[in-house]
VOPA-668643 format. One line per 8 residues: for each residue y, z, x of N, C-alpha, C. Coordinates in Angstrom, 1 decimal. Layout:
! VOPA-668643
Y Z X Y Z X Y Z X ~ ... .
//
This chain:
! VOPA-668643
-114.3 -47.3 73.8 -115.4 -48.2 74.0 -115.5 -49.3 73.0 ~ -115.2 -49.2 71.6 -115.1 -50.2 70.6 -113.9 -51.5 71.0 ~ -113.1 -50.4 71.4 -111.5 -51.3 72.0 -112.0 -52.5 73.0 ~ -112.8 -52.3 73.9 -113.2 -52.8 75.0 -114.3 -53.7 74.6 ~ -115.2 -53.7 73.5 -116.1 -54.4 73.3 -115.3 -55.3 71.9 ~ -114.3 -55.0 71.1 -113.7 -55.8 70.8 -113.2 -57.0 71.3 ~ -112.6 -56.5 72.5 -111.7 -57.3 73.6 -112.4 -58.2 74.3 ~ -113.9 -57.8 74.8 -115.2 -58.6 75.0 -115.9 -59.8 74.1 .
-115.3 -59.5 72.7 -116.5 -60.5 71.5 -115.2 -61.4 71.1 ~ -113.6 -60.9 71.2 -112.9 -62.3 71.2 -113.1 -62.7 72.6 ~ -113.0 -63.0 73.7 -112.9 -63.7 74.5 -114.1 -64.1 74.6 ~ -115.4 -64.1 74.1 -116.9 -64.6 74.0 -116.4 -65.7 73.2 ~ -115.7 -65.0 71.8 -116.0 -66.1 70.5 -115.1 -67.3 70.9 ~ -113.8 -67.0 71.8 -112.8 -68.4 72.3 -113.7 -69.3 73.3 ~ -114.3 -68.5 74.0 -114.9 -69.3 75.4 -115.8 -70.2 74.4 ~ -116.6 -69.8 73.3 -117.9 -70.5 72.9 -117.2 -71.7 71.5 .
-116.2 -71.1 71.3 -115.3 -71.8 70.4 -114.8 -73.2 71.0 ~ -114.4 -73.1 72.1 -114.0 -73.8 73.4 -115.0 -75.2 73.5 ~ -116.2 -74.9 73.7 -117.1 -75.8 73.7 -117.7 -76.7 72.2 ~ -117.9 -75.5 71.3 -118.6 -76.2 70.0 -117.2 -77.0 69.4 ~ -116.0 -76.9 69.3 -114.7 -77.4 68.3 -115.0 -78.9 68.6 ~ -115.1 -79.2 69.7 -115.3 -80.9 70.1 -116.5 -81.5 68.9 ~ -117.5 -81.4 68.6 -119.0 -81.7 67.8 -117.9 -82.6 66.5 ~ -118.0 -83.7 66.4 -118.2 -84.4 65.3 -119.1 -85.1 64.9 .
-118.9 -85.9 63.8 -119.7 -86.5 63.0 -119.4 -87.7 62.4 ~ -119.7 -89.0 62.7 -119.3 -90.2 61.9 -120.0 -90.3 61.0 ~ -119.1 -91.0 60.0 -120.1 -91.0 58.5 -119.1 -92.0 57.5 ~ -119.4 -93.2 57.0 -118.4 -93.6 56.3 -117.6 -94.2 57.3 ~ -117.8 -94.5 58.5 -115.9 -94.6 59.0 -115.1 -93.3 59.0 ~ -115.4 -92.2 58.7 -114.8 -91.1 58.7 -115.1 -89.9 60.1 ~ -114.4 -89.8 60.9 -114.7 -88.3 61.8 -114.6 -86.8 60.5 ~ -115.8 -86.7 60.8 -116.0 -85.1 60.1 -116.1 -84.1 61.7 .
-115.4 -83.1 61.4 -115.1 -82.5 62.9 -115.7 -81.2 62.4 ~ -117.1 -80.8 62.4 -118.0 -79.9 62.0 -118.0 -78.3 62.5 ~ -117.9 -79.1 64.2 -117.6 -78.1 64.8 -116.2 -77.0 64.8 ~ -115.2 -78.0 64.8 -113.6 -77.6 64.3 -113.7 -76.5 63.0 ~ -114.6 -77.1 61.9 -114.8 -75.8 61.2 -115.1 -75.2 61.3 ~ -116.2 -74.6 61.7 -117.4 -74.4 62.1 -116.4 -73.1 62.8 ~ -115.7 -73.7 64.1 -115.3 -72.4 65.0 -113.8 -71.6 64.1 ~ -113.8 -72.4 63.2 -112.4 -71.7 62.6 -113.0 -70.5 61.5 .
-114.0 -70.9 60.8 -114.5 -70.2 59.9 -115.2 -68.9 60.5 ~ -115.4 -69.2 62.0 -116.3 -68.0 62.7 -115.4 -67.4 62.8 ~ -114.2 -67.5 63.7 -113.0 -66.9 64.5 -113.3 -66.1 63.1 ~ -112.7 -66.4 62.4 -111.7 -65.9 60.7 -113.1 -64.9 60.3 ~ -114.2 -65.0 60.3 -115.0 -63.6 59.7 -115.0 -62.7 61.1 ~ -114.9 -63.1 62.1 -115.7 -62.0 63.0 -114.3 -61.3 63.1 ~ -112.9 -61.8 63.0 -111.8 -60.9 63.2 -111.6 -59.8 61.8 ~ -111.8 -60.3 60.6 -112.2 -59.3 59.6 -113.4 -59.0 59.7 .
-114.8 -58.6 60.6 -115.4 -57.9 60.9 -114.8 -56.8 62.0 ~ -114.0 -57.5 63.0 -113.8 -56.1 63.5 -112.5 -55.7 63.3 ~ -112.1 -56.3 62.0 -110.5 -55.3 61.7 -111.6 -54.1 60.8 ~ -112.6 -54.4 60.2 -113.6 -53.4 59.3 -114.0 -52.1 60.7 ~ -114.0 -52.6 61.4 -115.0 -52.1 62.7 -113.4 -50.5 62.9 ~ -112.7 -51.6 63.6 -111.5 -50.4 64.0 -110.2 -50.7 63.2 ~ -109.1 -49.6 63.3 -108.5 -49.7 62.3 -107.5 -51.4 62.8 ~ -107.0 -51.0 64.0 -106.0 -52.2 64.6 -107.7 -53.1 65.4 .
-108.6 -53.4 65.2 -109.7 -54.2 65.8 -109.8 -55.3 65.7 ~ -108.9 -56.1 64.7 -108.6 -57.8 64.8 -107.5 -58.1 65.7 ~ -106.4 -56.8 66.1 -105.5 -57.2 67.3 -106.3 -57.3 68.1 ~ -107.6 -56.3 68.7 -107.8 -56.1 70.1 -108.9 -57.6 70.6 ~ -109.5 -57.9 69.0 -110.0 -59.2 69.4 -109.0 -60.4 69.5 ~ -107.7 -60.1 69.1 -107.0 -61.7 69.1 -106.5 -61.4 70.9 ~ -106.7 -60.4 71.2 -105.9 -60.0 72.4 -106.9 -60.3 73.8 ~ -108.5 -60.6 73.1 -109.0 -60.9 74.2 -109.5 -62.7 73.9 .
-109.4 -62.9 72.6 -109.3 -64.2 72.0 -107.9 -65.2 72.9 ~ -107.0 -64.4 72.8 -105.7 -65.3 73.3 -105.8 -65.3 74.9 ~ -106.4 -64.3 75.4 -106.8 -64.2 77.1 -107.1 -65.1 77.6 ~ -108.3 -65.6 77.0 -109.3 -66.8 77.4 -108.5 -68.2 77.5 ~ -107.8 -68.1 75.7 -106.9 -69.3 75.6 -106.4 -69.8 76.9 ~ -104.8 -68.3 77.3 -104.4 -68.6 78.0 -105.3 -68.8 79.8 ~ -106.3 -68.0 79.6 -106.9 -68.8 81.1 -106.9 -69.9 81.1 ~ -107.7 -70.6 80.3 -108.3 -71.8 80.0 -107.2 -72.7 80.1 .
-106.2 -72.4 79.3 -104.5 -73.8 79.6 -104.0 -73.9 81.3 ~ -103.9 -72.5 81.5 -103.3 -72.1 83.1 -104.5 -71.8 84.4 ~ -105.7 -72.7 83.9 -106.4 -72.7 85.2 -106.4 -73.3 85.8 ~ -106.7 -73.7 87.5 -105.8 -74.8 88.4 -106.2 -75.9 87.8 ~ -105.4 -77.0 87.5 -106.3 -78.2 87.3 -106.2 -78.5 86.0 ~ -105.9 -76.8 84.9 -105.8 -77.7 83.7 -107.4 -77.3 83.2 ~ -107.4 -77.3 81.7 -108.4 -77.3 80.7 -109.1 -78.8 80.7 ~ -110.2 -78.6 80.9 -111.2 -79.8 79.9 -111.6 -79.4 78.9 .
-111.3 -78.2 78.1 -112.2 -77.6 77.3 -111.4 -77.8 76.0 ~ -110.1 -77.8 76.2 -109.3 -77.7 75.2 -108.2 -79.0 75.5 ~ -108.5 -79.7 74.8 -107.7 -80.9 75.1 -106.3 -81.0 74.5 ~ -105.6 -81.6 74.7 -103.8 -81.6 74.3 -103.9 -83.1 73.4 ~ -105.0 -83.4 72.4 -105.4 -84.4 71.2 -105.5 -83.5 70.0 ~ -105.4 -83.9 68.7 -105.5 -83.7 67.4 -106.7 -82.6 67.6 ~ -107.8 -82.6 68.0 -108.8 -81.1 67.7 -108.7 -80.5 68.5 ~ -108.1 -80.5 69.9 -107.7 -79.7 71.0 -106.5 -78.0 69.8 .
-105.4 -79.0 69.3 -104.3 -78.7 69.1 -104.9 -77.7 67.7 ~ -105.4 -78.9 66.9 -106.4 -78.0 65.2 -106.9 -77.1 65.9 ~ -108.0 -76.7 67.1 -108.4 -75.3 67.4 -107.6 -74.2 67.4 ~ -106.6 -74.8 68.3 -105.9 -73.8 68.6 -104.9 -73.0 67.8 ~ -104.1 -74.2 66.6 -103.4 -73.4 65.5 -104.3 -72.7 64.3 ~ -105.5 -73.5 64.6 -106.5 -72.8 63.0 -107.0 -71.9 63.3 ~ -107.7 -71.8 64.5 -108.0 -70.2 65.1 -107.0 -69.1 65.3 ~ -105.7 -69.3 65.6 -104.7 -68.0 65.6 -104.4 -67.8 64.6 .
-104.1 -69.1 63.7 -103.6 -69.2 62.4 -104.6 -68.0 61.6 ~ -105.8 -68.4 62.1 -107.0 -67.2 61.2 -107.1 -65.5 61.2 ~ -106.5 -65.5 62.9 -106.2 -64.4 63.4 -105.1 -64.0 63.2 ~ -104.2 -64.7 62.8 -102.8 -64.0 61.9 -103.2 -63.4 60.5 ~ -103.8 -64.1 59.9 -104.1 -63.8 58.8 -104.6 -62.2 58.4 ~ -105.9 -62.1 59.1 -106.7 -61.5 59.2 -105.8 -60.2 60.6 ~ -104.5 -60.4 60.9 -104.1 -58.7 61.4 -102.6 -58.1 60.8 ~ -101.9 -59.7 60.2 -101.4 -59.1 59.4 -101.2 -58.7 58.0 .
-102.7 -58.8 57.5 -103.4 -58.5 56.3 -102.7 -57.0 55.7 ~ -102.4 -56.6 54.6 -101.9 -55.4 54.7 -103.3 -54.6 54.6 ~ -103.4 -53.4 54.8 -104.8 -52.7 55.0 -105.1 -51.9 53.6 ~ -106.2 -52.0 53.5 -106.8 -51.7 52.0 -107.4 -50.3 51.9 ~ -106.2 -49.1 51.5 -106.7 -47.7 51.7 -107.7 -47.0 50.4 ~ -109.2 -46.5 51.0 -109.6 -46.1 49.9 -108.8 -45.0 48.6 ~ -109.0 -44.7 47.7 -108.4 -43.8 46.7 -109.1 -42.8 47.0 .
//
């Protein structure tokens, strides 16, 4: 049941990641891409929340995280959600990039 609601809360956090990564901010002449953070910084605690949760539980969320991805690239017609531009691409490496981090962390056994 954890496995399954794992597998449920990454493909939630991609789908919703999907939408918020676009949100910038002009200031200065500068794009501040808020959102971009914003969904990278989520991705990256909620998979060390549920690597805490089960023992392998940041794979089962990158497994329902990469699901969505791959719907989303290979649905008829193509993604609007995830564009093939500079924050399209930053989502997509800083969010797995986070989810690497966070599964192949070595695991911290109590004494």
């Amino acid at each position: 049941m954890k496995r399954a609601g794992l597998l449920l809360l990454g493909a939630y956090v991609c789908a919703l990641g999907a939408f918020v990564h676009r949100h910038v901010w002009f200031a200065g002449g500068i794009i501040w891409p808020w959102g971009l953070l914003l969904v990278i910084g989520v991705t990256y605690v909620v998979a060390r929340a549920a690597e805490q949760t089960l023992r392998i539980g940041a794979a089962w969320f990158a497994l329902g995280w990469g699901a969505v991805l791959m719907g989303l690239q290979y649905s008829p017609g193509g993604s609007y959600l995830v564009a093939s531009d500079w924050l399209g691409w930053t989502f997509t490496a800083g969010c797995l990039g986070a989810i690497v981090v966070t599964v192949v962390r070595p695991p911290r056994l109590g004494a």
